[in-house]
C-alpha positions in Angstrom: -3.0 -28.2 210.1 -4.9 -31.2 209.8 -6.5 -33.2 206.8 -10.0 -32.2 207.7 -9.3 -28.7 208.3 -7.5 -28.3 205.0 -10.9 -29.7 203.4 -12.9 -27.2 205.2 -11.2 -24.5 204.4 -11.2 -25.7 200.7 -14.8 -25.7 200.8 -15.5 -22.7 202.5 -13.2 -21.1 199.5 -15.3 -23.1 196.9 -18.8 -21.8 198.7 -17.6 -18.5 199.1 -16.4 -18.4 195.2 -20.1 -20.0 194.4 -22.0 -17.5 197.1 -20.0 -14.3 194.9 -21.4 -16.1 191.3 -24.9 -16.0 192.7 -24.7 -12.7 193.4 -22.9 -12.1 189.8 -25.9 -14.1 188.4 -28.0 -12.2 189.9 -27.3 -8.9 188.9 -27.0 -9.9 185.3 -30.1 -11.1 185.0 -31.5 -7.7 186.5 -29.2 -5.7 183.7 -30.1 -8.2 181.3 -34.2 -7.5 182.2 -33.1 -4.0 182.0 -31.6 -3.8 178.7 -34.7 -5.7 177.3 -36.9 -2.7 178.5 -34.1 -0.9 176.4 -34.6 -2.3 173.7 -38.4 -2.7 173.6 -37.9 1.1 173.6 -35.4 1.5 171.2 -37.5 -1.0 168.7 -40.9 0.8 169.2 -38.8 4.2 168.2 -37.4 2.8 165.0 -40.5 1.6 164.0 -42.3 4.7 164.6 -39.3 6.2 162.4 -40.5 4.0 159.4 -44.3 4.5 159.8 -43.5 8.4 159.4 -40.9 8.2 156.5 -43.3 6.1 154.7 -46.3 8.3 155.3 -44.0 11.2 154.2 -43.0 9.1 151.3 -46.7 8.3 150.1 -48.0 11.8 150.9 -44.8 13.8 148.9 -45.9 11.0 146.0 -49.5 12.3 146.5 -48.7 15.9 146.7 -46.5 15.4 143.0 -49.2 13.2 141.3 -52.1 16.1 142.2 -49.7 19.4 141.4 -48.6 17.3 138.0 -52.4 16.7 137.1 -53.3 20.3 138.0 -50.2 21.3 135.7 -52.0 19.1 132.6 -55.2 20.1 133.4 -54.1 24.5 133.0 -51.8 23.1 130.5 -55.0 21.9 128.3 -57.0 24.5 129.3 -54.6 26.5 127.9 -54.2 24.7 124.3 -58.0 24.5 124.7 -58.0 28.5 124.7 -55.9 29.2 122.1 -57.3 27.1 119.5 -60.4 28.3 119.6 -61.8 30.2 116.1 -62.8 33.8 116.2 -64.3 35.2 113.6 -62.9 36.8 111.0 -59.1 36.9 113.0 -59.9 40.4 114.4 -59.2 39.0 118.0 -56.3 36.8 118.8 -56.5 34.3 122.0 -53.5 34.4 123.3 -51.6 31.5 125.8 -52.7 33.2 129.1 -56.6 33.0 128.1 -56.8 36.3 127.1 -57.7 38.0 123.8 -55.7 40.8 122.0 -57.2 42.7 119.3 -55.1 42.0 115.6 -55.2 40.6 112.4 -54.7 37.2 111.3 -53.1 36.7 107.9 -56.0 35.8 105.2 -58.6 37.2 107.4 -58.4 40.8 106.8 -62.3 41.7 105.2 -62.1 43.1 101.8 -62.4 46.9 101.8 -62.9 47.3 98.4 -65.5 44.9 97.4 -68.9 46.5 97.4 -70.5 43.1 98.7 
């Protein structure tokens, strides 16, 4: 085998090796451009995971600030109900709203006084 041939061969070794990286290069590049796709997917689902526990977040807070003011508001309609005076005590308001006949101590009219 002679010098030059040895060179030649060497080189075609060294562009064969270079011809196999291209096509190595190559293919990355196509997985890399497919991964990015990936993960432009993967991204847009995590953020439409946020959006929607947040919303769920501020409408549960919603839902507990109007059921807590609805509670206050029967709650001092309630107290509201019950302190109001009757006459004499002959009806009682009770918690519900509602009135029940009875006698309130000190309010029972004087049977024997002639008037």
């Amino acid at each position: 085998m002679t010098e030059g041939s040895r060179w030649r061969r060497c080189l075609g070794m060294l562009e064969e090796r270079e011809a196999a990286a291209r096509v190595r290069v190559e293919g990355l590049r196509e997985e890399d451009a497919r991964l990015a796709e990936v993960l432009e997917a993967a991204e847009i689902e995590l953020d439409r995971g946020v959006i929607a526990r947040e919303e769920l977040v501020e409408a549960l807070a919603a839902s507990a600030a109007e059921s807590t003011a609805v509670t206050e508001a029967e709650a001092e309609r309630e107290t509201a109900a019950s302190a109001v005076p009757l006459p004499r005590g002959w009806l009682l308001a009770e918690a519900s709203g509602a009135f029940s006949a009875g006698r309130r101590s000190g309010a029972v009219p004087d049977a024997g006084s002639s008037g």
